[in-house]
N, C-alpha and C positions, 0 to 999 in steps of 0.2 A: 348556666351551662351554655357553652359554645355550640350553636350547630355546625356539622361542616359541610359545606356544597362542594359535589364534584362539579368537576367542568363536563364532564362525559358522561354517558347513561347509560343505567345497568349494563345490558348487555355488551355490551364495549367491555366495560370493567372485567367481566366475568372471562369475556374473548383474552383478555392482556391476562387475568391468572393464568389460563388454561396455557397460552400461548410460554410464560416466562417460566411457570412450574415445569412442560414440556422442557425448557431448554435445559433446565437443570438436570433434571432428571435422564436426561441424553447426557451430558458431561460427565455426572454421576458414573452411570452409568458407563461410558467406555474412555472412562479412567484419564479425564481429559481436567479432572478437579476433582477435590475431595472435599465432604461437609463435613463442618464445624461439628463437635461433641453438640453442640446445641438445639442445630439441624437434625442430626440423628437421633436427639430425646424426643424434637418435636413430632420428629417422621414416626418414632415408635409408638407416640403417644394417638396420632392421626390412625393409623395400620391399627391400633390394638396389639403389637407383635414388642419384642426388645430390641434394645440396641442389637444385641449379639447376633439375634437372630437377620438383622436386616446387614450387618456389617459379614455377614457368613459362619460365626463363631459357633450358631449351635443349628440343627435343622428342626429345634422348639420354635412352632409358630406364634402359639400364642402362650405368654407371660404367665409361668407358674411366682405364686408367692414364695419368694426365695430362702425364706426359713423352709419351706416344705421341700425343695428343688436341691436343697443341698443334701438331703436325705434319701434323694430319690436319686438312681443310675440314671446313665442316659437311656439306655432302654426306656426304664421306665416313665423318663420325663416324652419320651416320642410316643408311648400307648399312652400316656393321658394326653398328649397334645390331640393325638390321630382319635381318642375317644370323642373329644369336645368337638371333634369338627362333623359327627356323627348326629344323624338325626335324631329325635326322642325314641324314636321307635326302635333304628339300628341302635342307641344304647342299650335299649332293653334288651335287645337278644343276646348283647355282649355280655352285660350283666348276669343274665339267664345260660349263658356258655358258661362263666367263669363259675357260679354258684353248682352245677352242673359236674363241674371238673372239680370241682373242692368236695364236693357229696363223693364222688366215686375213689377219691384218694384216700377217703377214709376207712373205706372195703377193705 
């Protein structure tokens, strides 16, 4: 196997991602270029989030499994997304509301 040398050292290297991801993401950004289907697999894949959500298509942050997504309204794909971003503890009280409101509907 090939080693490969740079010519330049780490932090250099680190400085030119920081520096060239910045430009893009400025361009991106105000509308001066648009990324490749590729781009935006890889950005959703980086993020944790989807395409849709990063192109504006849904305000799902993060990626429900899409046999389940199709079954679910968009309401309900925004309270599981707004759940997941919830702490252990804030789920349990949600959990603890909804079990709560499901007991008194049955009075």
């Amino acid at each position: 196997m090939t080693t490969i040398r740079l010519s330049f050292k780490f932090p250099n290297l680190v400085r030119t991602i920081i520096i060239f991801t910045t430009f893009y993401i400025y361009i991106y950004e105000n509308g001066k270029s648009e990324p490749s289907i590729a781009t935006l697999m890889q950005m959703a894949d980086i993020f944790n989030t989807s395409v849709d959500y990063i192109i504006g298509y849904t305000n799902v942050r993060q990626p429900i499994d899409k046999t389940v997504q199709m079954s679910l309204t968009e309401d309900e794909c925004d309270l599981l997304s707004g759940y997941r971003e919830l702490s252990q503890k804030q789920q349990n009280i949600a959990i603890g509301i909804i079990i709560g409101l499901l007991s008194s509907g049955k009075n």
